[in-house]
C-alpha positions as CSV (number, residue, x, y, z in Angstrom):
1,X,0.0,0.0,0.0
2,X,1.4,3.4,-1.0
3,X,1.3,6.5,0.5
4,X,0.8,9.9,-1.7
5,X,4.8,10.2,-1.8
6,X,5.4,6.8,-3.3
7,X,6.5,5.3,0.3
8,X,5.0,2.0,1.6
9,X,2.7,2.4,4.5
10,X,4.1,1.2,7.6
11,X,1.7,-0.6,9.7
12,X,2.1,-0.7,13.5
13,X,0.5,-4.2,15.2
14,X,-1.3,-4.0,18.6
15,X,-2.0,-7.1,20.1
16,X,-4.3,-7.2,23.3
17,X,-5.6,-10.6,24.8
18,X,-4.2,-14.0,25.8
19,X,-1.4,-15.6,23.6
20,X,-4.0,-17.1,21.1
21,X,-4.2,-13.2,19.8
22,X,-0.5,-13.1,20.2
23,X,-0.1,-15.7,17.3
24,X,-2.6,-14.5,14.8
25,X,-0.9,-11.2,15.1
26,X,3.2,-13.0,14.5
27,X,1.3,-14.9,12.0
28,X,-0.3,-11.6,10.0
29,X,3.3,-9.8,10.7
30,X,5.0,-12.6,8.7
31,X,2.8,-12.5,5.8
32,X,3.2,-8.6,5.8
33,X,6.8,-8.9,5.7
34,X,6.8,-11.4,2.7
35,X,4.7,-8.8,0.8
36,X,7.0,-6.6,1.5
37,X,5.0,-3.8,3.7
38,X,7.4,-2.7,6.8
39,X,5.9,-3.9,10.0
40,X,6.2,-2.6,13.5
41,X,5.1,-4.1,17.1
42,X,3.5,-2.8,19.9
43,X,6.7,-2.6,21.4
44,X,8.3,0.0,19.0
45,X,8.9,3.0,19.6
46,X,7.7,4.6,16.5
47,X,4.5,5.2,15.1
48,X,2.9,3.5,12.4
49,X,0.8,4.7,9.3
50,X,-1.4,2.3,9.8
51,X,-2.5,1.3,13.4
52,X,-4.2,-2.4,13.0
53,X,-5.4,-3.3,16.6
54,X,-6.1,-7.0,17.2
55,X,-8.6,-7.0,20.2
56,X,-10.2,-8.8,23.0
57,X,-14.0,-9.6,23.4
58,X,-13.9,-12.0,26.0
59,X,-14.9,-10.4,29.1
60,X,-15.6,-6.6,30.5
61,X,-12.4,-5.7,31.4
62,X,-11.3,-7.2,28.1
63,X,-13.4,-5.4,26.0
64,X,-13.0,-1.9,28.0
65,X,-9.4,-2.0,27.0
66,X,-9.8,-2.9,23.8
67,X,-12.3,0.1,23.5
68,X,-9.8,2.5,25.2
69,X,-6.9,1.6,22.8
70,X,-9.6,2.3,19.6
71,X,-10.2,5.4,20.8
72,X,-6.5,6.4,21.8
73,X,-5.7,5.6,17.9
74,X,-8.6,6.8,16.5
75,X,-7.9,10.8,18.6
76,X,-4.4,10.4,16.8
77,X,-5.9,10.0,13.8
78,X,-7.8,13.1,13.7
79,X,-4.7,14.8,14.8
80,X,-3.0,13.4,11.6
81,X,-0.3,11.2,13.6
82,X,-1.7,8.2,12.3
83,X,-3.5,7.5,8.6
84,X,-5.9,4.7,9.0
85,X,-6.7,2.9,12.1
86,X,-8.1,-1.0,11.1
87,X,-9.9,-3.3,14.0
88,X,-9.7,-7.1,13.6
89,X,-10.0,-10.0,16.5
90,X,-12.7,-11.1,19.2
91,X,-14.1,-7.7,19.7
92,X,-14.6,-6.8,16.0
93,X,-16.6,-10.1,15.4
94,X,-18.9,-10.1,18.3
95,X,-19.9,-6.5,17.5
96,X,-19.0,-5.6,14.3
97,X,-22.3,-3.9,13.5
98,X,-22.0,-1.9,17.1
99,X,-18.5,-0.8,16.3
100,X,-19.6,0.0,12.3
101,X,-22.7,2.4,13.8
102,X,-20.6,3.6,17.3
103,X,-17.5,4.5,15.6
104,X,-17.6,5.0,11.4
105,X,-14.0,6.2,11.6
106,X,-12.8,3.5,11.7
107,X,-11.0,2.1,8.3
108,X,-11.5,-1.3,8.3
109,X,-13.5,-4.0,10.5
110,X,-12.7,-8.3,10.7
111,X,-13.3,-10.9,12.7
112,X,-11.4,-13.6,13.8
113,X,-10.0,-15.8,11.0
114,X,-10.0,-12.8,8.4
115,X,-6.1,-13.5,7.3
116,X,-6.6,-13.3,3.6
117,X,-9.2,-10.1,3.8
118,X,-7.0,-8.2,5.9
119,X,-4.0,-8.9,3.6
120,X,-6.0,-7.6,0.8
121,X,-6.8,-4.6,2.2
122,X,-3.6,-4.1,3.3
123,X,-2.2,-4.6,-0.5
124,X,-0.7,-7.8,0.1
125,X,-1.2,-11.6,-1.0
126,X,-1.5,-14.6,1.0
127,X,1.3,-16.8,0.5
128,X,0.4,-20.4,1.6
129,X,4.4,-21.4,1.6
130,X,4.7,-19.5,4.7
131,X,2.3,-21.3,6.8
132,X,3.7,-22.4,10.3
133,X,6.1,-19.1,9.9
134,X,5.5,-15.9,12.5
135,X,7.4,-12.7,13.2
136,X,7.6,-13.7,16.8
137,X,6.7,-11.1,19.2
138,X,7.9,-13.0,22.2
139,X,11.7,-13.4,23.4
140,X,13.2,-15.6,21.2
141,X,13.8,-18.2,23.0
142,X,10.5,-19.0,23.6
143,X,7.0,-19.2,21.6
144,X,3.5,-20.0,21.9
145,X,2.1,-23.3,19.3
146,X,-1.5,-23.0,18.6
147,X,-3.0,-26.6,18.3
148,X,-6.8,-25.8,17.6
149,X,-9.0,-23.0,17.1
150,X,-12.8,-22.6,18.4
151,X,-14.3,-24.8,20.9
152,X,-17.2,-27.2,21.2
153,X,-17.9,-26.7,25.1
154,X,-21.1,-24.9,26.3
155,X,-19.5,-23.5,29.2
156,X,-22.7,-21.0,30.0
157,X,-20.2,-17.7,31.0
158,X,-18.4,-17.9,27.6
159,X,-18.8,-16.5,24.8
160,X,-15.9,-17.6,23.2
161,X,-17.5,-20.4,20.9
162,X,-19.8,-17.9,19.5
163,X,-17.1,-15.7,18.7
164,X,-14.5,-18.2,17.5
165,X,-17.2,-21.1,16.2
166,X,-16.4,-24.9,16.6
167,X,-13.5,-26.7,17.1
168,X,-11.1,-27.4,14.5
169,X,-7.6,-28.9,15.3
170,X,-4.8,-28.4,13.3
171,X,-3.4,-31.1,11.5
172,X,-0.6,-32.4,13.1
173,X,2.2,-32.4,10.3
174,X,1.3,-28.8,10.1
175,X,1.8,-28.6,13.5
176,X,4.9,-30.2,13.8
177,X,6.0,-28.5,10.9
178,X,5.5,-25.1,12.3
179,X,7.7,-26.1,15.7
180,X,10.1,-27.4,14.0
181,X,10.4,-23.8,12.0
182,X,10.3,-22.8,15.6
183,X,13.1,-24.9,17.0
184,X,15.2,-23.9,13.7
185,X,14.6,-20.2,14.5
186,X,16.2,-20.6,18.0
187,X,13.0,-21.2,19.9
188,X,13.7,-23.9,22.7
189,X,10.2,-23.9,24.9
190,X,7.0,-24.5,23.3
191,X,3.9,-23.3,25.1
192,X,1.0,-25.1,23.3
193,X,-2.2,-23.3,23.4
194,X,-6.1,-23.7,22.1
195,X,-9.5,-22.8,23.8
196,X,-9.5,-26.4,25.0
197,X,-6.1,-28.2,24.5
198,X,-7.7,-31.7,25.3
199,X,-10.2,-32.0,22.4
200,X,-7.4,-31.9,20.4
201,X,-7.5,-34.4,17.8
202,X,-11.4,-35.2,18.2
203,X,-13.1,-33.8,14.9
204,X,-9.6,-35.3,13.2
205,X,-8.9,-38.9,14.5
206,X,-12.3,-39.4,16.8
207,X,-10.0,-39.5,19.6
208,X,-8.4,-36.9,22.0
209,X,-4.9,-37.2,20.2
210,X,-2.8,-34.8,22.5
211,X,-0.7,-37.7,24.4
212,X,0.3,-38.6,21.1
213,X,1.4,-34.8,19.8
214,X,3.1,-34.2,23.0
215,X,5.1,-37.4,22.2
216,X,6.1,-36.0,18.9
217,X,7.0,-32.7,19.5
218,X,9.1,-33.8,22.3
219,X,11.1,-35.6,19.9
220,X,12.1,-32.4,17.9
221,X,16.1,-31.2,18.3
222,X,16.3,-28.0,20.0
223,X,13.1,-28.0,21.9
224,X,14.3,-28.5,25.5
225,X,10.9,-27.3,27.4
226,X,6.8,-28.3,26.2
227,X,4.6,-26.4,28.3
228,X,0.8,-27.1,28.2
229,X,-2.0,-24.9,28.6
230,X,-5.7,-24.5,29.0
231,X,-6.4,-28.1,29.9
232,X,-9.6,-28.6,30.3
233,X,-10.3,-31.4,33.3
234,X,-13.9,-33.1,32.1
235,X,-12.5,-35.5,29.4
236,X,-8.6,-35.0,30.5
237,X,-7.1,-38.0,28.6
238,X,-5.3,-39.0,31.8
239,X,-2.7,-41.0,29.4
240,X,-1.4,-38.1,28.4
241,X,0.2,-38.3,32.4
242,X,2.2,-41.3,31.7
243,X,3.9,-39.3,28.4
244,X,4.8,-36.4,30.8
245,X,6.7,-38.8,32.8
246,X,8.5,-40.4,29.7
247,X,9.9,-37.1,28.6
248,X,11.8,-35.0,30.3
249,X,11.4,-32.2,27.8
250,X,7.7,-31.9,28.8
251,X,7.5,-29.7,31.5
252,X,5.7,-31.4,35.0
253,X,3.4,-28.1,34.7
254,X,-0.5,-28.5,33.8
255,X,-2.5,-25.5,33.7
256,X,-6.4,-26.7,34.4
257,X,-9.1,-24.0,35.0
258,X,-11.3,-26.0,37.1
259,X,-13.4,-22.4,38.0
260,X,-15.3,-23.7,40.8
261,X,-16.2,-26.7,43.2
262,X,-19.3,-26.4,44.4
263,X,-21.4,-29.0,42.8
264,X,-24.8,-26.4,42.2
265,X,-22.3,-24.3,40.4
266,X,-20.4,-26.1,38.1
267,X,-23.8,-27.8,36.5
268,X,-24.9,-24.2,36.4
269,X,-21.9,-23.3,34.6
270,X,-22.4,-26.7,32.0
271,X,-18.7,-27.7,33.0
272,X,-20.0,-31.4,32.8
273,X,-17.8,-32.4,35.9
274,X,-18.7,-32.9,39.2
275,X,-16.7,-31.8,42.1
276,X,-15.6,-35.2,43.1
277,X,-14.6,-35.7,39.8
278,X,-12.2,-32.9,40.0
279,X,-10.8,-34.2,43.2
280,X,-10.3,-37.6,42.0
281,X,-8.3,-36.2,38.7
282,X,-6.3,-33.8,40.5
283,X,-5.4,-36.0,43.1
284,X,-4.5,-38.3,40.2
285,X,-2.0,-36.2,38.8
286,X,-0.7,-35.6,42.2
287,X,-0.2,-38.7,42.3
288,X,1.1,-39.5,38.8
289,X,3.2,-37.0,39.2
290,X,4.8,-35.5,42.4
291,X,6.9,-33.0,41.8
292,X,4.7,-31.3,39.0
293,X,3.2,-27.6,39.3
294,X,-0.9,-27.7,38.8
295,X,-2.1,-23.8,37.6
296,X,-5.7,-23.1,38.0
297,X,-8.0,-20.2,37.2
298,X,-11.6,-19.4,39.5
299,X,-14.2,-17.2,38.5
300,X,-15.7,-15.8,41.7
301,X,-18.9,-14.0,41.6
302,X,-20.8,-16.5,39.6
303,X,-25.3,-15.9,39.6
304,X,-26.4,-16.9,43.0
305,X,-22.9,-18.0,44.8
306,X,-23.7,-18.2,48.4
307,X,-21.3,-17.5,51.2
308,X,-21.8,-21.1,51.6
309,X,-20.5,-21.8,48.4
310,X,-18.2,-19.5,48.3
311,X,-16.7,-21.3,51.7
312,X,-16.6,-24.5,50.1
313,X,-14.3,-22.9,47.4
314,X,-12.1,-21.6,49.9
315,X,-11.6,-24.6,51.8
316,X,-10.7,-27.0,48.6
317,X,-8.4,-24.1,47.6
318,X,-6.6,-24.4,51.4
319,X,-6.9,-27.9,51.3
320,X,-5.7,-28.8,47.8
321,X,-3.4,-26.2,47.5
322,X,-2.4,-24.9,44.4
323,X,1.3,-24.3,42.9
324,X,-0.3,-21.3,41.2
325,X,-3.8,-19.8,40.8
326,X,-5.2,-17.0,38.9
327,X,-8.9,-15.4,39.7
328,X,-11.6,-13.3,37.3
329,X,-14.6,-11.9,38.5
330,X,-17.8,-13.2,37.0
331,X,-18.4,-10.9,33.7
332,X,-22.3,-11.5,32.6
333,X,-21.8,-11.6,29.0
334,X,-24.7,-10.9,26.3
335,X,-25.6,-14.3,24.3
336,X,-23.8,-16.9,26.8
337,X,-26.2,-19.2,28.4
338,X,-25.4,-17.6,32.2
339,X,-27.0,-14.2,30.5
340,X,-30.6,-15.5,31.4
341,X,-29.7,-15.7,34.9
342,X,-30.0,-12.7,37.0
343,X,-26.1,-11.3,37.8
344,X,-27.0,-10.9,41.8
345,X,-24.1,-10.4,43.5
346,X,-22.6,-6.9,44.0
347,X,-19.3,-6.1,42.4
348,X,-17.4,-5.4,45.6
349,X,-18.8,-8.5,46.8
350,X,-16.9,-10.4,43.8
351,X,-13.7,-8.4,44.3
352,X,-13.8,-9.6,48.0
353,X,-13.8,-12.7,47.3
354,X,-11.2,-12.5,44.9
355,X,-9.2,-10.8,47.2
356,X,-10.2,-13.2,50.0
357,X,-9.0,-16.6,47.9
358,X,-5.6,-14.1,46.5
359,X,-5.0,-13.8,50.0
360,X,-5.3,-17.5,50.9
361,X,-3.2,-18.7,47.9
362,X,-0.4,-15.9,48.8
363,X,-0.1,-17.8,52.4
364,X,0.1,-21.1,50.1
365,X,2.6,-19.8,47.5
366,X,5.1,-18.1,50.3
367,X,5.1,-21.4,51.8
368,X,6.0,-23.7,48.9
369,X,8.4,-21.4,47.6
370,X,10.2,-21.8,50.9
371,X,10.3,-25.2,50.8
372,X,11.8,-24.6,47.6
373,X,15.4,-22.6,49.4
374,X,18.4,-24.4,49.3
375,X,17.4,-26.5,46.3
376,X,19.1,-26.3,43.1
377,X,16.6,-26.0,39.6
378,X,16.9,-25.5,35.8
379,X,16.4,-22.0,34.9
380,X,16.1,-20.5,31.8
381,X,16.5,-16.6,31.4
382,X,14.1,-14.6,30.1
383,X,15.7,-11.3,30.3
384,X,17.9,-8.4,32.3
385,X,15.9,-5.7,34.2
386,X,17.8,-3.3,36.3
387,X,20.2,-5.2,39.4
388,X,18.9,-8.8,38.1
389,X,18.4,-11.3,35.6
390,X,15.6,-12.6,35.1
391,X,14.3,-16.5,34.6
392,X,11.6,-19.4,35.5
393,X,12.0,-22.7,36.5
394,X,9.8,-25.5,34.3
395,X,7.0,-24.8,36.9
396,X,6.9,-21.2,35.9
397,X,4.7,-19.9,32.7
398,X,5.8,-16.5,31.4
399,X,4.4,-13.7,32.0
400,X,1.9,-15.3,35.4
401,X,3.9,-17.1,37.1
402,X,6.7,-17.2,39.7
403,X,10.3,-15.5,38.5
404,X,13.4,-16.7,39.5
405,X,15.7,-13.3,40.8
406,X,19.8,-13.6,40.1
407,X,21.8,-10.5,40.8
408,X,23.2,-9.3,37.6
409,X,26.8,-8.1,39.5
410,X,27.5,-11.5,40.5
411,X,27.0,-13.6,37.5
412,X,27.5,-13.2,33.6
413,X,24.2,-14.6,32.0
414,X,22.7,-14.9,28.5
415,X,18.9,-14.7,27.7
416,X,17.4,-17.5,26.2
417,X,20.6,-20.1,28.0
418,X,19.8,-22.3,30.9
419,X,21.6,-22.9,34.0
420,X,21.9,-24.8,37.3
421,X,20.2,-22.1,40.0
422,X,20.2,-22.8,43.8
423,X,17.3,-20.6,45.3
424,X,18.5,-18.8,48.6
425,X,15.4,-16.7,49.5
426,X,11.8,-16.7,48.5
427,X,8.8,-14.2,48.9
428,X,5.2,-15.0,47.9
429,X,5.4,-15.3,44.4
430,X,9.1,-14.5,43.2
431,X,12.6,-16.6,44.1
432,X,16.1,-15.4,44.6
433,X,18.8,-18.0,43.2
434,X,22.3,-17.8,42.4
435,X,24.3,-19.8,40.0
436,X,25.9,-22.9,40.7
């Protein structure tokens, strides 16, 4: 695309939202690039001609930012600092005809899974020789692998398969193919992300197939860490267990979003398992495997959670204890199944009782992490900020979990290398290690 002078447009990227977002954005830089348009991050410095903002729709706060940023671009656009301002992802599909009639100045509107149309708009072609290649966005040494796209489950507070449609896995030599473009590109931990990383390989084989592409990619040269994410527990192919002990690439890190315990609750919420289920297959992993960090996300808040259940929530978070735990308020979102029910408890009722279970798993994590002093891990570095080097240990997801803290006078590190760290000191949710 050419500006009046002859010059090729350059177009800035914005990516807001989880690591799904992240992807299609590496992805759409990388196909830019080949058509030979200059392309900048959100991390530059500089401004772009064209601001292309791929946004979040998920929940309130989600979509509130993703508003905000809109307009920000949009007010430097009438002050002639930008030239066209284009919305794609989550937010444009769910209310593309809202954002058409709210806010006409904007230049161009797509939903999710728009790849080729936004090309076009953007002058360029879609070269299908470059699938499985992205402009990562990330530090090099790691990346996120998308597996699947959409989702089949009816979880009644997300809207996600309305925005993103069905569940589609990707087919597994293109998968592989795209990490081991990844592993040749320097990348040596694969986070593997989808809505529901455990239907992988359903519409495909008829079978949950993710034991078996965990087993695959962990036979790629290079890749040294396989993280896994979004796992959903009803339906967890426990064999998949038994493949994380046989590798030793495969990080002993599930993240499962088991969202609630109280029986009423999670048939409300159409999770499809009970609360006794949950125990039995988290207890099972515990089993299985030891030494492994279990990640889980609640959503406090939820239509007609009593105290009572809300008590019963904190107790199997105290008495199950978490490695790491992430909360969200309940967000009553328009055309999810949990819309028809009547959003009854006060907002500073569901940030207490965020707080209240943040609190709780604080007292958890500070203990853990002590337990964890005088022990020596495998750290990789992520990067150097101020006195310290940063880097996580396998149990530790970028970005939310637990850092590992080196002082940068004591030791020469490089970002992206792993070494042998002994932790000395621990607070609630960071560690302090020095090199062995």
């Amino acid at each position: 695309m050419k500006t009046k002078q002859g010059q090729t447009d350059r177009i800035k990227i914005i990516t807001l939202g989880c690591p799904k977002n992240k992807v299609d954005s590496e992805i759409l830089m990388r196909q830019l690039q080949a058509g030979r348009i200059p392309v900048l991050n959100e991390f530059s410095e500089e401004t772009g001609d064209i601001i292309l903002i791929n946004t979040c729709g998920f929940i309130h706060d989600a979509k509130e930012e993703s508003i905000d940023i809109i307009l920000q671009y949009l007010k430097a656009k009438e002050k002639g600092y930008v030239r066209k301002v284009i919305v794609m992802g989550c937010l444009a599909q769910r209310y593309q005809s809202e954002l058409q009639k709210e806010l006409p100045e904007i230049d161009g509107l797509f939903g999710v899974n728009q790849l080729e149309n936004i090309l076009a708009s953007l002058g360029a072609d879609y070269k299908k020789e470059l699938i499985g290649e992205r402009v990562l966005t990330t530090p090099s040494h790691y990346a996120y692998l998308k597996v699947s796209e959409g989702c089949d489950r009816q979880c009644s507070f997300c809207a996600i398969p309305s925005i993103r449609g069905r569940h589609a896995s990707k087919p597994l030599d293109d998968i592989l193919r795209e990490a081991e473009w990844l592993a040749s590109s320097g990348v040596k931990e694969l986070i593997l992300i989808a809505q529901d990383l455990t239907y992988y390989g359903l519409d495909l084989f008829k079978k949950r197939t993710l034991p078996e592409l965990v087993d695959k990619l962990s036979q790629i040269a290079g890749i040294q860490w396989i993280r896994l994410h979004y796992t959903y527990p009803a339906g967890f192919p426990v064999e998949l267990l038994d493949v994380m002990k046989k590798h030793d690439q495969i990080c002993k890190y599930i993240d499962m979003p088991v969202q609630h315990i109280s029986n009423r609750i999670l048939t409300s919420m159409k999770r499809t398992i009970s609360a006794r289920e949950t125990w039995n297959l988290l207890t099972l992993i515990r089993k299985t495997l030891p030494d492994a960090a279990i990640r889980t996300t609640l959503i406090l808040g939820y239509p007609g959670e009593t105290e009572k259940e809300f008590n019963e929530l904190s107790s199997f978070i105290k008495d199950f204890r978490f490695d790491r735990l992430g909360v969200f308020t309940y967000s009553h979102e328009e055309n999810t199944p949990a819309f028809k029910l009547i959003d009854d408890i006060p907002l500073e009722v569901k940030k207490k009782r965020a707080d209240e279970i943040m609190q709780i798993q604080e007292v958890i994590s500070l203990e853990l992490n002590n337990n964890k002093i005088g022990k020596t891990f495998k750290i990789v570095i992520d990067r150097k900020e101020g006195d310290y080097f940063i880097g996580r240990t396998e149990y530790d997801s970028p970005e939310i979990d637990n850092e590992v803290l080196i002082k940068a006078d004591s030791f020469k590190l490089t970002t992206g290398q792993f070494y042998p760290v002994r932790i000395t000191d621990a607070d609630s949710f960071d560690l302090f290690g020095e090199v062995r």
